[in-house]
Backbone as JSON, one array per atom type, in Angstrom:
{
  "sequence": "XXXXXXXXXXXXXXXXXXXXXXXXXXXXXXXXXXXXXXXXXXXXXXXXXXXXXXXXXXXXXXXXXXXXXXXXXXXXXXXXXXXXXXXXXXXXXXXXXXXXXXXXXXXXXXXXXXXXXXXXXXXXXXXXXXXXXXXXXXXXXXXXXXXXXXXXXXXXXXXXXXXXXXXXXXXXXXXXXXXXXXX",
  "N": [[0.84, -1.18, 0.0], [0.15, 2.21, -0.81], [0.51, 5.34, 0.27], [-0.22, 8.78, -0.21], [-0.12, 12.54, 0.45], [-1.44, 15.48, 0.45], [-0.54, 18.79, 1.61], [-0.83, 21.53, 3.44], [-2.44, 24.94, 3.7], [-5.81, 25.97, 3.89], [-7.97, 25.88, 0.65], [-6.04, 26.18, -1.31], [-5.64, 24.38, -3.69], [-5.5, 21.71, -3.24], [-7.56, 19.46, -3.29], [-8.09, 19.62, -5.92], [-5.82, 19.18, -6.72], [-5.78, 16.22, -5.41], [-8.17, 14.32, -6.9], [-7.06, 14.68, -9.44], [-4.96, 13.37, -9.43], [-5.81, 10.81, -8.57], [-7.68, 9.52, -10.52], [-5.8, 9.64, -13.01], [-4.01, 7.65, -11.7], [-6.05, 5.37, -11.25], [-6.64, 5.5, -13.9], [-4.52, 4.23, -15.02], [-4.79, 1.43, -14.17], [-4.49, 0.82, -11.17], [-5.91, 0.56, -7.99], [-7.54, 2.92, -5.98], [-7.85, 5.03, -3.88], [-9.69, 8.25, -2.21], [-9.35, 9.95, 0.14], [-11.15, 12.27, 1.56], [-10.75, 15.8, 2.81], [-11.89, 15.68, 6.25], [-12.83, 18.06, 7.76], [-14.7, 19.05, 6.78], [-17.18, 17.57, 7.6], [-17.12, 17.95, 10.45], [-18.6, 18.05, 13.56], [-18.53, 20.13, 14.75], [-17.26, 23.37, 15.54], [-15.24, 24.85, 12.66], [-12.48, 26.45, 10.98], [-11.52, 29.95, 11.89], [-13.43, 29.46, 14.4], [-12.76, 27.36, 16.05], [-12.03, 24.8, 18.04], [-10.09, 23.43, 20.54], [-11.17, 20.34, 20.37], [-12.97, 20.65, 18.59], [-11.02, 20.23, 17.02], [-8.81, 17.92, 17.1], [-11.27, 16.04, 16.98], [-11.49, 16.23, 14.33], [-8.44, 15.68, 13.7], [-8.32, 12.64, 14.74], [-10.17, 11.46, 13.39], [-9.49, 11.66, 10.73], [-7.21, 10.48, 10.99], [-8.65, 7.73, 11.6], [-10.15, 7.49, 8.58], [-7.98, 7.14, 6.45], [-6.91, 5.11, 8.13], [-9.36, 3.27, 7.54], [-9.24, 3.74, 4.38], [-6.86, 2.46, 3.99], [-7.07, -0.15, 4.15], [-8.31, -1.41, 2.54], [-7.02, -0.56, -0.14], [-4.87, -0.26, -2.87], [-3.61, 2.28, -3.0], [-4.0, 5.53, -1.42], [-4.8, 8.5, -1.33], [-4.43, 11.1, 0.09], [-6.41, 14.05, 0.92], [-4.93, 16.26, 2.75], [-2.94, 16.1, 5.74], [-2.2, 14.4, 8.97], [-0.56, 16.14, 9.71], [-1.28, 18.5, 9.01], [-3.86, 19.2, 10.3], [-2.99, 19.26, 12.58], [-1.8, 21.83, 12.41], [-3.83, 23.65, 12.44], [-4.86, 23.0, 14.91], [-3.07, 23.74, 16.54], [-2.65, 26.27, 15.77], [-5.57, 27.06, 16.71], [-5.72, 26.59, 20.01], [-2.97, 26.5, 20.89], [0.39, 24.54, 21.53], [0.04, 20.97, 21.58], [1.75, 19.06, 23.75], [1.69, 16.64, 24.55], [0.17, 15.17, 22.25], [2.1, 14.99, 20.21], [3.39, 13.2, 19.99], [2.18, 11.43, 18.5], [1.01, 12.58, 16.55], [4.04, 12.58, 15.07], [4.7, 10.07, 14.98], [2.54, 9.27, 13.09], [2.92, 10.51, 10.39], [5.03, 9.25, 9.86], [3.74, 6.98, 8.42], [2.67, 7.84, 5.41], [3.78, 7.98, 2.09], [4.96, 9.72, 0.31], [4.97, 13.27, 0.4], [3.28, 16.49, -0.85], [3.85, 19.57, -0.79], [1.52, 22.26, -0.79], [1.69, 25.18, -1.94], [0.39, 28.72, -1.11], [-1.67, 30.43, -3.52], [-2.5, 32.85, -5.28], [-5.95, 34.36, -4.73], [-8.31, 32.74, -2.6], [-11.29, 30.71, -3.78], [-14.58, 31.23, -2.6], [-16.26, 28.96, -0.79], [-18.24, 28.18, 1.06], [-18.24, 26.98, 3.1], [-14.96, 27.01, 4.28], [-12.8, 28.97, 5.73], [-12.13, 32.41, 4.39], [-10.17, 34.31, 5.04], [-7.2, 35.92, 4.62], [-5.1, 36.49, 6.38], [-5.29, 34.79, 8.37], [-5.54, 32.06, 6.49], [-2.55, 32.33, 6.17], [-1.28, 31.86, 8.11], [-1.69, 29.73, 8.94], [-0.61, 28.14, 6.82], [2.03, 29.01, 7.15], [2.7, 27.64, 9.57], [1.85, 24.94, 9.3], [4.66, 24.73, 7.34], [6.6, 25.21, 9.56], [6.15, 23.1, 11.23], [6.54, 20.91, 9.2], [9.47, 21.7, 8.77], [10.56, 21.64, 11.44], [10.12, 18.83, 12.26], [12.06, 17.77, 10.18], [10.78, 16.42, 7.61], [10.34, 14.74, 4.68], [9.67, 16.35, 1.65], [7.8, 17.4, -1.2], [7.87, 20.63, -2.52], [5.53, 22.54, -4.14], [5.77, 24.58, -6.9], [5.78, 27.74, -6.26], [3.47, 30.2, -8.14], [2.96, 28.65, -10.57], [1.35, 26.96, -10.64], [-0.56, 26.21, -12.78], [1.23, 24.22, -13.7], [1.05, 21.77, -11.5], [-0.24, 19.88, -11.05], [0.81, 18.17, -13.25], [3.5, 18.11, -12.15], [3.47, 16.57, -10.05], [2.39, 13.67, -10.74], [4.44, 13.26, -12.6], [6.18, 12.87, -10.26], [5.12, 11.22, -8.66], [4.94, 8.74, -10.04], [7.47, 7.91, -10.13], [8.16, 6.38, -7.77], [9.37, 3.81, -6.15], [7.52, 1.96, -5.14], [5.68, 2.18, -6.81], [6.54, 2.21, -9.6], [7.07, -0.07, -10.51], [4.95, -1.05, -10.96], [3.19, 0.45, -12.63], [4.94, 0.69, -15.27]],
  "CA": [[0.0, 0.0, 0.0], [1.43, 3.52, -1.12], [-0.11, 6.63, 0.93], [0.49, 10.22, -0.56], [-1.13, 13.63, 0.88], [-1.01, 17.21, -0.18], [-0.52, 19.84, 2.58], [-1.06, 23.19, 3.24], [-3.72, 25.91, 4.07], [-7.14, 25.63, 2.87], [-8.25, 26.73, -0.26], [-4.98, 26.38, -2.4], [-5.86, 23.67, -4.79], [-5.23, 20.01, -2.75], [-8.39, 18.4, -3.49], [-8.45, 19.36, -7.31], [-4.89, 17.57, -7.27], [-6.01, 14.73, -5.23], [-8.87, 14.3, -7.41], [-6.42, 14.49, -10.84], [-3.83, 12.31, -9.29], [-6.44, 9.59, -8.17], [-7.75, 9.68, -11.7], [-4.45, 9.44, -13.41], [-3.63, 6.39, -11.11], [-6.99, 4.71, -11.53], [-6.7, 4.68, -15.4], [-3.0, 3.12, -14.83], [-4.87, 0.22, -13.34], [-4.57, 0.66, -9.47], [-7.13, 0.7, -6.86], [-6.78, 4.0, -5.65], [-9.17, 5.9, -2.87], [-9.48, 9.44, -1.54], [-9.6, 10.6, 1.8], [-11.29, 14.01, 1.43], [-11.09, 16.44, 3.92], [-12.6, 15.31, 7.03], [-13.39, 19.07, 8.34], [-15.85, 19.6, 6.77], [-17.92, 16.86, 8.17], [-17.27, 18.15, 12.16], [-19.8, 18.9, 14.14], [-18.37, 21.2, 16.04], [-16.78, 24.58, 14.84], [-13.76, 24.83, 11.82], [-11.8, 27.83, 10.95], [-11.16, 30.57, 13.36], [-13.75, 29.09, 15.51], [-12.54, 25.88, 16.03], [-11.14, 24.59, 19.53], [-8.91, 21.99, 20.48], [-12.08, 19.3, 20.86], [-12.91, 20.14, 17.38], [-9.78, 19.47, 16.27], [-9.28, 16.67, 18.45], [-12.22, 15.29, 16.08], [-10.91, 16.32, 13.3], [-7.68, 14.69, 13.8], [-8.53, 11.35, 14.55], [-11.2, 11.09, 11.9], [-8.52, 11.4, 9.87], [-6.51, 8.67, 11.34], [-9.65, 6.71, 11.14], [-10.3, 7.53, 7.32], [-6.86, 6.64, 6.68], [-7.17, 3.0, 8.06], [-9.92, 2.41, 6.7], [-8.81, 3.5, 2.97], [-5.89, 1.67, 3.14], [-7.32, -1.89, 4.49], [-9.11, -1.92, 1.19], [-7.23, -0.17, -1.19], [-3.28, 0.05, -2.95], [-3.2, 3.73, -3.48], [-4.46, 6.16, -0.6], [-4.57, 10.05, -1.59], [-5.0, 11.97, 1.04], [-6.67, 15.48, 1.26], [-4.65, 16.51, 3.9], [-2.29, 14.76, 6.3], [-2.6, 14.81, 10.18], [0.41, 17.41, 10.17], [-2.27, 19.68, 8.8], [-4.61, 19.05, 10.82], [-2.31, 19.13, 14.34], [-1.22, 22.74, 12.36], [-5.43, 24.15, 12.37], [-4.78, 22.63, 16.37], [-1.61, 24.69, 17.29], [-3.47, 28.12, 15.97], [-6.94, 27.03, 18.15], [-5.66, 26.45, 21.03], [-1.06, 26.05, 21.0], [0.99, 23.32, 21.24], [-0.63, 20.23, 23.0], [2.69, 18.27, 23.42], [1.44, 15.2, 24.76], [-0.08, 15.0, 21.38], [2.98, 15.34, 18.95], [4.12, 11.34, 19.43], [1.13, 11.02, 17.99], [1.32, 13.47, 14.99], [4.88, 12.35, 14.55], [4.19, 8.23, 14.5], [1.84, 9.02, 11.5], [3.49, 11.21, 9.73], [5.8, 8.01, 9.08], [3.01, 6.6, 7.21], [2.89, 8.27, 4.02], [5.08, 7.39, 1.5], [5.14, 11.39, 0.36], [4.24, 14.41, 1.04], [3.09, 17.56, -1.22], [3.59, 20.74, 0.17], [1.06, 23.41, -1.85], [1.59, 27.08, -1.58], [-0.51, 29.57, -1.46], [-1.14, 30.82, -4.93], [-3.92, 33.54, -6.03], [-7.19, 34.39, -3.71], [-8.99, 31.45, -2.48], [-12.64, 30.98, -3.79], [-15.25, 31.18, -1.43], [-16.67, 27.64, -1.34], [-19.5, 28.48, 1.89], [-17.75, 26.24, 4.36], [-13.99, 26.98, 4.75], [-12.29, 30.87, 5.95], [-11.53, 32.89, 2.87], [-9.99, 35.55, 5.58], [-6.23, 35.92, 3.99], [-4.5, 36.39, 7.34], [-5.82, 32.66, 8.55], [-4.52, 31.11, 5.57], [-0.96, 32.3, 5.88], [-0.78, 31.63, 9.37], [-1.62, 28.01, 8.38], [0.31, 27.66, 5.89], [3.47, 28.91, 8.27], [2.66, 26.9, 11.14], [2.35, 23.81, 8.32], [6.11, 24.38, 6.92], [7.39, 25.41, 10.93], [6.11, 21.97, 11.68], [7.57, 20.29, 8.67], [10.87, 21.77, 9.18], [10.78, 20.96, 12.94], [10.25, 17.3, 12.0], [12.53, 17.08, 8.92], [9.86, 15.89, 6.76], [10.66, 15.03, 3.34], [8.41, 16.97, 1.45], [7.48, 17.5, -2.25], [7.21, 21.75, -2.64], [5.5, 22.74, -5.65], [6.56, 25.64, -7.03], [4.82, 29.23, -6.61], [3.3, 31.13, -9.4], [3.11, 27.93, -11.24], [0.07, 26.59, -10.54], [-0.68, 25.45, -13.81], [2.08, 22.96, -13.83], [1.17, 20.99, -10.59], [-0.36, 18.29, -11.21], [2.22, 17.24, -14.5], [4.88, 17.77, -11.37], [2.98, 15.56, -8.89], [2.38, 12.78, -11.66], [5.61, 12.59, -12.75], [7.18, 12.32, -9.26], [4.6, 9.6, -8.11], [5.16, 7.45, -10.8], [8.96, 8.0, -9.97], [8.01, 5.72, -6.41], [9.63, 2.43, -6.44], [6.58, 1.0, -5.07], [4.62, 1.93, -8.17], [7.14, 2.46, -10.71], [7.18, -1.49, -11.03], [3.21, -1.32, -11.12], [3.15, 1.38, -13.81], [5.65, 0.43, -16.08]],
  "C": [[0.89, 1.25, 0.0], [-0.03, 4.66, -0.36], [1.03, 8.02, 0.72], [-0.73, 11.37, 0.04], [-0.82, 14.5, 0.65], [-1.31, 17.93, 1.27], [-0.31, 20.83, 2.48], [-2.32, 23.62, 3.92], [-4.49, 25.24, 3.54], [-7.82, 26.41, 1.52], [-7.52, 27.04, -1.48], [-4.84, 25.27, -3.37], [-5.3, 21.89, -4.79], [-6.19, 19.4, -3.13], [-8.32, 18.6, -4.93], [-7.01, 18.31, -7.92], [-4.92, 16.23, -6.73], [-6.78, 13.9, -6.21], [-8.14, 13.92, -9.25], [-5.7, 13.3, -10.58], [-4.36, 10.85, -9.23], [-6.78, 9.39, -9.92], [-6.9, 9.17, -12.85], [-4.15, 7.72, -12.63], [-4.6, 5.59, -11.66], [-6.78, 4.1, -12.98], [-5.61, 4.0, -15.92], [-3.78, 1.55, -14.31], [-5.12, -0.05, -12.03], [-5.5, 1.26, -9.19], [-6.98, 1.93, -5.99], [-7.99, 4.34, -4.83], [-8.9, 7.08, -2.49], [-9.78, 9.66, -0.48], [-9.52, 12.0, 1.87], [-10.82, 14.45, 2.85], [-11.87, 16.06, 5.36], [-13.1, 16.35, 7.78], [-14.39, 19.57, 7.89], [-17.47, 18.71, 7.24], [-17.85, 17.28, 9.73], [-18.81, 18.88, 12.21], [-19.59, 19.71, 14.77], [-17.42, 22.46, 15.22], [-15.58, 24.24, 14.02], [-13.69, 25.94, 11.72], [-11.49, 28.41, 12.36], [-11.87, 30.79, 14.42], [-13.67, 28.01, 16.25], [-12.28, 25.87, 17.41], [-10.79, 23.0, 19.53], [-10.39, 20.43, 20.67], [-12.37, 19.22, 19.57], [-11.64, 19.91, 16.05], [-9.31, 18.17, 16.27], [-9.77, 15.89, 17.46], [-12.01, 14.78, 14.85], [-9.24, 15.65, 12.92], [-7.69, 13.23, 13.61], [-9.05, 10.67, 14.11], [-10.27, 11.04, 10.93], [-7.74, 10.68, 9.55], [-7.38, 8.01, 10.95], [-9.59, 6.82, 9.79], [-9.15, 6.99, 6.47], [-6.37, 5.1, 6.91], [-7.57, 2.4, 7.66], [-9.53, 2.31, 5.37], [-8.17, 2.65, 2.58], [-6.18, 0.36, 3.59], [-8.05, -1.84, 2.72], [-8.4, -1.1, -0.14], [-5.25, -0.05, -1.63], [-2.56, 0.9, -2.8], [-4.22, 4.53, -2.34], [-3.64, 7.72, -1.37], [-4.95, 10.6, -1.03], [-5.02, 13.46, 1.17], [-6.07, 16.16, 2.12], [-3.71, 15.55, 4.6], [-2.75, 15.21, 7.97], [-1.97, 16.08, 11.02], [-0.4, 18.46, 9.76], [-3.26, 20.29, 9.61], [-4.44, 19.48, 12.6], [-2.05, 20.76, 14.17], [-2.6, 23.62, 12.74], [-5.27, 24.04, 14.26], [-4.62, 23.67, 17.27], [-2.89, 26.0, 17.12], [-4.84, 28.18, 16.72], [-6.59, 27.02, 19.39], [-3.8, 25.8, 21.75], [-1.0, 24.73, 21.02], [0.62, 22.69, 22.2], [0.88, 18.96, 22.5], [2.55, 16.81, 23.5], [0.24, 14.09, 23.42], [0.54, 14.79, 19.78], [3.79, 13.69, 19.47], [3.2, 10.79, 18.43], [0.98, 11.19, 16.75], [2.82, 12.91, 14.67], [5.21, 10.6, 14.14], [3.32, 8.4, 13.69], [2.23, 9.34, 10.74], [4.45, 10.04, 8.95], [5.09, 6.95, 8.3], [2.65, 6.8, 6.25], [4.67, 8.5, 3.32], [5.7, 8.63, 0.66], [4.24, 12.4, 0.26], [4.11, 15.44, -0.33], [2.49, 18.53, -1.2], [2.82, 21.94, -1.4], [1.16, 24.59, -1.41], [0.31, 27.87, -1.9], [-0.42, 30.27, -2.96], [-2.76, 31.35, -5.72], [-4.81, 33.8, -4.3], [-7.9, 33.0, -3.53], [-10.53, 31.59, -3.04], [-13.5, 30.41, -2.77], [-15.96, 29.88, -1.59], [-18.14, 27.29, -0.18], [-18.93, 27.69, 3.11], [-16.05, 26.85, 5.02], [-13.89, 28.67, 4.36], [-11.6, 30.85, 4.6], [-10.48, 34.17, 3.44], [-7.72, 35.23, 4.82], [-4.99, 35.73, 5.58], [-4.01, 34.82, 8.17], [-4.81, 32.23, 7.84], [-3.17, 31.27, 5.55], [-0.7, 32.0, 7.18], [-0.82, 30.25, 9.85], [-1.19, 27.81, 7.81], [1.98, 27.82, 6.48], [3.64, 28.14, 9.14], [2.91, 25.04, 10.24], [3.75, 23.58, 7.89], [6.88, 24.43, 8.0], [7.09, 23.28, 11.48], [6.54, 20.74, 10.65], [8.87, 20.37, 8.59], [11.1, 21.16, 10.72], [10.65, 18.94, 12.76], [11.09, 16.79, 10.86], [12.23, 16.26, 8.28], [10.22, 16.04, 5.37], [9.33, 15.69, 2.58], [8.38, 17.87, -0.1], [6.94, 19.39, -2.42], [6.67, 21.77, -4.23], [5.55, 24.31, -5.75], [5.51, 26.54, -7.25], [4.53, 29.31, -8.0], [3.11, 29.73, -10.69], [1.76, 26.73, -11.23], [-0.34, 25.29, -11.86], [0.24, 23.89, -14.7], [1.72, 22.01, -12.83], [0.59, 19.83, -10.79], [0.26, 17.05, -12.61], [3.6, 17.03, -13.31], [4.01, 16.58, -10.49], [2.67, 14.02, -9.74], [3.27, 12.2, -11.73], [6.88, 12.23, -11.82], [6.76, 10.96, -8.33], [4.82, 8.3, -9.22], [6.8, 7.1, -10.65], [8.67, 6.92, -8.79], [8.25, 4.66, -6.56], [8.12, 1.69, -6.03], [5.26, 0.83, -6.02], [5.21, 1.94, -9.33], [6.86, 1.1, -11.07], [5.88, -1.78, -11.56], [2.59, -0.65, -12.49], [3.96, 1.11, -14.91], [5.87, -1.13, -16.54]]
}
């Protein structure tokens, strides 16, 4: 089983490349699943009303979604990873330390990472903050916590938008554990 996830803020264009990449895989042959977002299913506040309980939620739904994908499937694409999710945490309510063995024993379960930048205005979609401030303060707290863990980690390149999912393609098919599957 191969597990890949895109990270970052919200609003900068992870689900339209989960969504291409799964796609792309699928018509290669492999069994591939997505693991959207799981925030927007909470019941309890997201954005900059969130608190550590609905994060909390939001976290470990994620783990859960996650297990389940990959008991049934070769290819896991995940909307998100839990380092995203622990980063939405930190800005609700700081660092809950007795929670980062936790975030850092999953994190070793994907087989890579791609980090999206912010890139343009976000469109308003009725559920997730469009406030500009937010999003960069998630998107910092996302790369402060991939540098603090020396996370390998797939950037894609600003201003370039229109290339990302030909770069994310051609570096997953680069993955020994599918190159053999694909080729």
């Amino acid at each position: 089983m191969v597990k890949l996830a895109f990270i970052g803020t919200h609003g900068v264009g992870k689900t339209t490349l989960c969504y291409d990449l799964g796609a792309v895989l699928k018509k290669r042959g492999l069994h591939v699943d997505l693991v959207k977002e799981v925030a927007r299913l909470s019941p309890l506040p997201i954005n900059r009303q969130t608190s550590l309980e609905a994060q909390m939620w939001i976290l470990t739904t994620q783990i859960a979604e996650e297990i389940r994908s990959a008991a049934h499937h070769e290819v896991v694409v995940c909307d998100r990873s839990v380092l995203d999710n622990y980063a939405y945490l930190v800005f609700a309510a700081g660092r809950q330390r007795w929670l980062e063995p936790l975030v850092n024993r999953w994190m070793k379960t994907y087989d890579l990472l791609f980090k999206v930048p912010i890139s343009g205005d976000p469109s308003a979609d009725g559920i997730r903050d469009t406030d500009a401030f937010f999003m960069r303060q998630i998107d910092r707290l996302v790369d402060e916590l991939v540098a603090e863990r020396s996370l390998p980690c797939e950037r894609l390149p600003e201003g370039r938008r229109e290339d990302w999912s030909e770069i994310v393609r051609e570096r997953v098919v680069r993955l020994p554990a599918l190159a053999e599957r694909l080729f």
